[in-house]
C-alpha positions in Angstrom: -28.5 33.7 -90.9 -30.4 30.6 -91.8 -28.3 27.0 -92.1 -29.1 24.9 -94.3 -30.5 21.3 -93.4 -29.5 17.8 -94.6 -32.7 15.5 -96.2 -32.2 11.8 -96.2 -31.4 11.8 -99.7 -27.6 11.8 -100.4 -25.7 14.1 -103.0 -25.9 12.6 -106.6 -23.4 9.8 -107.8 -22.8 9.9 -111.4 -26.9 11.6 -111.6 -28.0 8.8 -109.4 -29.5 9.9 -105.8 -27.5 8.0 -103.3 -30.4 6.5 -100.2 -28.8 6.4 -97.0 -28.8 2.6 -96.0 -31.3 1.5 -94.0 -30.2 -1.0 -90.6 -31.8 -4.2 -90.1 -30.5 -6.2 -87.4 -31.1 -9.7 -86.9 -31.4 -11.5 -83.4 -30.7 -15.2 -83.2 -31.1 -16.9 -79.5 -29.2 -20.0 -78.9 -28.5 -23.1 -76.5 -26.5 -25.3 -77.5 -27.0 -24.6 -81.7 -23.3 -25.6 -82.8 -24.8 -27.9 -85.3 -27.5 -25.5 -86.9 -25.8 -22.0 -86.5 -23.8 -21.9 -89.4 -26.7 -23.4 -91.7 -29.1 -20.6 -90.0 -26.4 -17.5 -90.6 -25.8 -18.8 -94.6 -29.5 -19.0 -95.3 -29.8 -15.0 -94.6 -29.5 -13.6 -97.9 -27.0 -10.9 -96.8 -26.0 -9.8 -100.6 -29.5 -9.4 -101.9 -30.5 -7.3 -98.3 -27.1 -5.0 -99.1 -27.7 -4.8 -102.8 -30.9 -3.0 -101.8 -29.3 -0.6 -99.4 -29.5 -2.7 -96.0 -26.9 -2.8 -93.4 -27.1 -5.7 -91.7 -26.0 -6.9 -88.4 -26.2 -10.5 -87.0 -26.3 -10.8 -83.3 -25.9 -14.4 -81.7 -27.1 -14.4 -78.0 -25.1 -17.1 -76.7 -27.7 -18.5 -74.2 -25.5 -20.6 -71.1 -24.5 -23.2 -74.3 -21.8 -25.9 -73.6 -21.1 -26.7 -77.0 -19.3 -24.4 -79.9 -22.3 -22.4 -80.4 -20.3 -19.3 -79.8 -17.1 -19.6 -81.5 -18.9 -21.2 -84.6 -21.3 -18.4 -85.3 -18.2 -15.8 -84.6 -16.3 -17.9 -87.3 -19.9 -17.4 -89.4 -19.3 -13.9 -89.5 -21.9 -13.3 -86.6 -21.5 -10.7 -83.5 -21.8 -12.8 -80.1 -22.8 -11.5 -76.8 -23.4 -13.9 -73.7 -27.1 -14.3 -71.5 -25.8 -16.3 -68.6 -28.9 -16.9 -67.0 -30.8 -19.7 -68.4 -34.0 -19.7 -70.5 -35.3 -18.2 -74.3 -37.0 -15.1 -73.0 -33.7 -13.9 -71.0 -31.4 -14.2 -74.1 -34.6 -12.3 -76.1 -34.3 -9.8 -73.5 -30.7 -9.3 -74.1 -30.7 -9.1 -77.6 -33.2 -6.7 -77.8 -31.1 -4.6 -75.3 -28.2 -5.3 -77.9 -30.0 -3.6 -80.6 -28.4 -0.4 -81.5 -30.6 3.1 -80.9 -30.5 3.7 -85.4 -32.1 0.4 -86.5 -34.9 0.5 -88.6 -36.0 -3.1 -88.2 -35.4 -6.2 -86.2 -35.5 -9.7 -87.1 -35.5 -12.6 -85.1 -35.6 -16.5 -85.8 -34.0 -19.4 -83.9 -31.0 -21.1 -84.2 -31.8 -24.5 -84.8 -32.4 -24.4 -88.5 -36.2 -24.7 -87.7 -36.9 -21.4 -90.3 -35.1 -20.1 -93.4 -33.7 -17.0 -93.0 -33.9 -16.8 -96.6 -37.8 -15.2 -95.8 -36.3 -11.9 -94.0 -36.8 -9.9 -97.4 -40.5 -11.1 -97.1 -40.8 -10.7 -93.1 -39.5 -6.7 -93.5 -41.4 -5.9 -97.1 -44.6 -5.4 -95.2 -43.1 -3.3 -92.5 -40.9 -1.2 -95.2 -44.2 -0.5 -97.0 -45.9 0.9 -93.8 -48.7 -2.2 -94.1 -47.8 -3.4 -90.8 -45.5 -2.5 -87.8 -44.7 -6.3 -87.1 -44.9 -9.5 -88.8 -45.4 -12.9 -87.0 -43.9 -16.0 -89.2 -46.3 -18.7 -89.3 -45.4 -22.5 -89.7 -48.9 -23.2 -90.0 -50.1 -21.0 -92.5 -47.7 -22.3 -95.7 -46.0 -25.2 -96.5 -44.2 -27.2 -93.7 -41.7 -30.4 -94.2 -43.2 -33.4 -93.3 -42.3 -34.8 -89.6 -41.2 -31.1 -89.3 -44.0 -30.5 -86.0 -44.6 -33.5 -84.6 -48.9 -33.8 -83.6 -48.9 -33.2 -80.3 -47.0 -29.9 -80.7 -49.2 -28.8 -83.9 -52.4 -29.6 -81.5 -50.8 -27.8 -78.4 -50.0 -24.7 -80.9 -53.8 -24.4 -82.4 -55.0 -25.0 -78.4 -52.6 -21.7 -77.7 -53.5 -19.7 -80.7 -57.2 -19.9 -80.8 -56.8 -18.8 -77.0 -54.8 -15.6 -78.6 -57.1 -15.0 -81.6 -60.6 -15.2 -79.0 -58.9 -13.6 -76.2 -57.2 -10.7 -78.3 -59.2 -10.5 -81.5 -56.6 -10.9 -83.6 -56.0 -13.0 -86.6 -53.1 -14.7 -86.0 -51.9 -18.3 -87.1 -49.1 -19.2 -85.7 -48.3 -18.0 -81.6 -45.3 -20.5 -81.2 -43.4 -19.5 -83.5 -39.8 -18.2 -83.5 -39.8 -16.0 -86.6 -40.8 -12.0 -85.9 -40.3 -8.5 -87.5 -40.3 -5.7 -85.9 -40.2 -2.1 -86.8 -37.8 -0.7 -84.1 -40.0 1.9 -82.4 -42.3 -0.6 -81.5 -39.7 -2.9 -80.5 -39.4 -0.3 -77.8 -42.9 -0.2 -77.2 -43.1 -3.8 -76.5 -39.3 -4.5 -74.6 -40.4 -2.9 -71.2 -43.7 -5.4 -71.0 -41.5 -8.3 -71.1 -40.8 -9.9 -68.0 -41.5 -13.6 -68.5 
């Protein structure tokens, strides 16, 4: 005898097919972000993302902070998990760890303010179409606030960069930058390289 299978589609509501909802999770690394952290959690436009079938979950990695980063991004409505050793790529590596096995795609952008989450729909449109498999935010390649990167950083940047875009052929913009999106199986691909 022969059992039937489930498809991704749900029954029909009302003659509508219901989608199953797709998970995007979104990482935020922080020292020391009490001030930013609730400006950076409000920007993500939650409703719209849930409105078009997204489940979304907002990880905080806590990152050795001495200030109210934690309990202010818990009272934000963000899930908050501790790195206690010090430095960005640790609390990276524990958030990615944090990601849950059924994601579909992963965001992440720092807690300072420094991008607008409003831009997740536009970081994950690429990767939902199947253009790309992850999307690098560039500060340099649109409009940026004035006194927002001071000259020395902007110079240090392109210096860093065009290493990147000679040494690996690839036509990237911005290598600094805090603002990625992932799909999730390359996530995995890329978490066991990461060491520094």
């Amino acid at each position: 005898m022969k059992t039937a299978t489930t498809t991704a589609r749900q029954p029909a509501r009302n003659g509508k097919v219901v989608m199953p909802k797709r998970k995007l999770v979104v990482l935020i690394p922080c020292h020391n972000e009490a001030d930013g952290i609730t400006n950076v959690i409000n920007k993500l436009p939650l409703p719209m993302l849930q409105h078009n079938n997204f489940k979304v979950k907002v990880i905080v990695i806590d990152n050795c902070s001495t200030d109210d980063t934690a309990k202010v991004a818990r009272a934000a409505g963000a899930t908050v998990i501790k790195e206690n050793k010090k430095g960005k790529g640790n609390a990276i590596r524990t958030g990615f760890r944090a990601v849950p096995k059924d994601t579909d795609f992963v965001v992440m952008l720092d807690g300072d303010d420094t991008y607008d989450g409003g831009e997740i729909t536009r970081m994950i449109e690429p990767l939902m179409n199947d253009f790309c498999s992850v999307v690098i935010g560039s500060r340099l390649g649109g409009k940026m606030h004035a006194g927002a990167m001071r000259t020395f950083n902007r110079a240090g940047n392109w210096f860093f960069t065009h290493i990147v875009r000679v040494y690996y052929r690839v036509n990237v913009t911005d290598v600094l930058t805090g603002y990625f999106a992932w799909k999730k199986e390359k996530l995995d691909e890329l978490v066991p390289h990461l060491v520094s």
